[in-house]
C-alpha positions in Angstrom: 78.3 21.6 -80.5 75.5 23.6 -81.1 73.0 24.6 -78.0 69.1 24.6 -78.4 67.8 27.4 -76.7 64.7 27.4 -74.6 62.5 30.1 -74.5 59.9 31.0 -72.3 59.7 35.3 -72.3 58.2 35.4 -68.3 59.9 32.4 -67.3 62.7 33.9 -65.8 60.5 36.7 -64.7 59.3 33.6 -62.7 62.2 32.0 -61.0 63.0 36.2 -59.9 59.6 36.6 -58.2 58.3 35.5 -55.5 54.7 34.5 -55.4 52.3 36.9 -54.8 48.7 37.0 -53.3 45.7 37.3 -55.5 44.0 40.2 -53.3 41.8 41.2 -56.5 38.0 40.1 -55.4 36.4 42.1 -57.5 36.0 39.8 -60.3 32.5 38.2 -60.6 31.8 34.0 -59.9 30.1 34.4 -63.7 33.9 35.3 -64.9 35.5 32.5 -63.1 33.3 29.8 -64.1 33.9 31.2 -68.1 37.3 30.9 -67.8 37.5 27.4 -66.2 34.9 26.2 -68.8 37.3 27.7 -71.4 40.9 25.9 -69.9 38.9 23.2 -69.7 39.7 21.5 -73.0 43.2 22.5 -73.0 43.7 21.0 -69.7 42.2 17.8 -71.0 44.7 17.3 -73.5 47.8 18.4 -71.5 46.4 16.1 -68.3 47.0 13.5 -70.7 49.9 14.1 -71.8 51.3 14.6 -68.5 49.5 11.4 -67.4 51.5 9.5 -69.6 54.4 10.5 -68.6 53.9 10.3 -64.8 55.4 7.0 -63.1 55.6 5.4 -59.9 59.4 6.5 -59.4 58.8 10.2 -58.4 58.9 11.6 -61.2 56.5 13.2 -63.5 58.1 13.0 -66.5 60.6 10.2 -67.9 62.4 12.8 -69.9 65.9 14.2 -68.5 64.9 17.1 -67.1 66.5 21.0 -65.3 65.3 21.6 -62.5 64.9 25.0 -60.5 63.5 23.1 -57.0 60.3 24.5 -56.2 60.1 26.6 -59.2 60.0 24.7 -62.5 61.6 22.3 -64.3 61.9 21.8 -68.2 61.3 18.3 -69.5 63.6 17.7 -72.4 60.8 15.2 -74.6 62.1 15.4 -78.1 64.6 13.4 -80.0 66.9 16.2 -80.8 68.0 16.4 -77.1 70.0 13.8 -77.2 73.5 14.3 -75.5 73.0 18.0 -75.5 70.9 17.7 -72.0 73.3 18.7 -69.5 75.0 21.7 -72.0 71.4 23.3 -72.6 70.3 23.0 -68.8 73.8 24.8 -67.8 73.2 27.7 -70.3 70.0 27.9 -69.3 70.8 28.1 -65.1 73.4 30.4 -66.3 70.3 32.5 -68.0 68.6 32.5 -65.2 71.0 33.3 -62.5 72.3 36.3 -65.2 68.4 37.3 -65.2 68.6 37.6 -61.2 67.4 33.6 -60.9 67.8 30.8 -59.8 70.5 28.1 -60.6 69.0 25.2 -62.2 70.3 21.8 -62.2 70.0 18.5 -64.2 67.3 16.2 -63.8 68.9 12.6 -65.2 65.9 10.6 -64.4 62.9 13.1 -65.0 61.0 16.2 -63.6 60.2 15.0 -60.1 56.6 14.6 -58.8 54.5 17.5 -57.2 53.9 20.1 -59.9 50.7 22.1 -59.9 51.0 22.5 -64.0 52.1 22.0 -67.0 53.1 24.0 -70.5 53.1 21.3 -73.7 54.0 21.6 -77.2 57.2 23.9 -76.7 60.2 23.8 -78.9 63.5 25.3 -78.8 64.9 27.3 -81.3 68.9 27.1 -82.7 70.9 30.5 -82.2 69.6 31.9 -85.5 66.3 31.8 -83.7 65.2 28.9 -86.0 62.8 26.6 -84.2 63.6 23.1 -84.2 60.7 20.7 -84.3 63.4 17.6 -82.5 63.4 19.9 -79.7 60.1 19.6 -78.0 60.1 20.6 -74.5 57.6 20.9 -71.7 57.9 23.2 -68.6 56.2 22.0 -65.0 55.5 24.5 -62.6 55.8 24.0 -59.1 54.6 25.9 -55.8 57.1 29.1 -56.1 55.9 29.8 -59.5 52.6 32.3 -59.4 50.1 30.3 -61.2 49.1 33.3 -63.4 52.5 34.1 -64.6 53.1 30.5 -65.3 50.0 30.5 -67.8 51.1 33.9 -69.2 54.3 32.7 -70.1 53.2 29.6 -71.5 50.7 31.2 -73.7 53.3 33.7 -74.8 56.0 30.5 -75.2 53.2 29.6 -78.1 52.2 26.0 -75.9 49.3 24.9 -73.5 48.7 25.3 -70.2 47.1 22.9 -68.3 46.6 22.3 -64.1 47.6 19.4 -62.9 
């Protein structure tokens, strides 16, 4: 059987971290309020997304998911998943815990409820580093993951960040 693998570079930078406090207050109100203009379209579109997956059972995707609890947890959303969940989400807690991580676990009914963002439009790639356009995933970020590094990796994973 042949594994997808997902890739997000900082991603297990994240689940290694812990979160750290902003103490930078140097940065001017005139800088803030251009960047939220600016993630404010992207946002749009991935708080839609992410709207349509969210249901009233806890979780906030319908997809199967792996899960890192507090951290993150990568929604498996495209077609090519299909019976290669629980394979990918072990070689990717194996990753992780390699990386100095942690563990993650499968998700059978979904990414559960409470995350503070999202990353869209991510796909995975076969071992020859081939992407494969089946394989869409999405990443939610939860409390433990810094919110900045979650958007760095997201925009470096090539998808779109969006708060929740």
């Amino acid at each position: 059987m042949k594994r997808f693998w997902m890739t997000l570079p900082l991603l297990m930078t994240l689940t290694a971290c812990a979160e750290k406090e902003d103490t930078d207050t140097s940065a001017p109100e005139a800088d803030a309020d251009t960047d939220a203009d600016a993630d404010a379209d992207a946002d749009a579109d991935a708080d839609a997304d992410a709207d349509a997956d969210a249901d009233a059972d806890g979780h906030v995707s319908d997809a199967v998911g792996c899960d890192q609890s507090g951290v993150a947890c990568l929604a498996m959303v495209g077609p090519g998943w299909a019976g290669q969940e629980e394979a990918n989400c072990q070689a990717n807690s194996d990753a992780s815990v390699d990386a100095g991580g942690g563990a993650y676990a499968l998700a059978p009914d979904g990414c559960p409820d409470g995350a503070l963002s999202v990353c869209t439009g991510l796909y995975a790639a076969d071992q020859d580093g081939n992407v494969i356009d089946a394989a869409e995933y999405y990443v939610y970020f939860y409390g433990m993951a810094a919110p900045d590094q979650a958007e760095a990796s997201c925009d470096e994973g090539g998808g779109t960040f969006s708060t929740l």
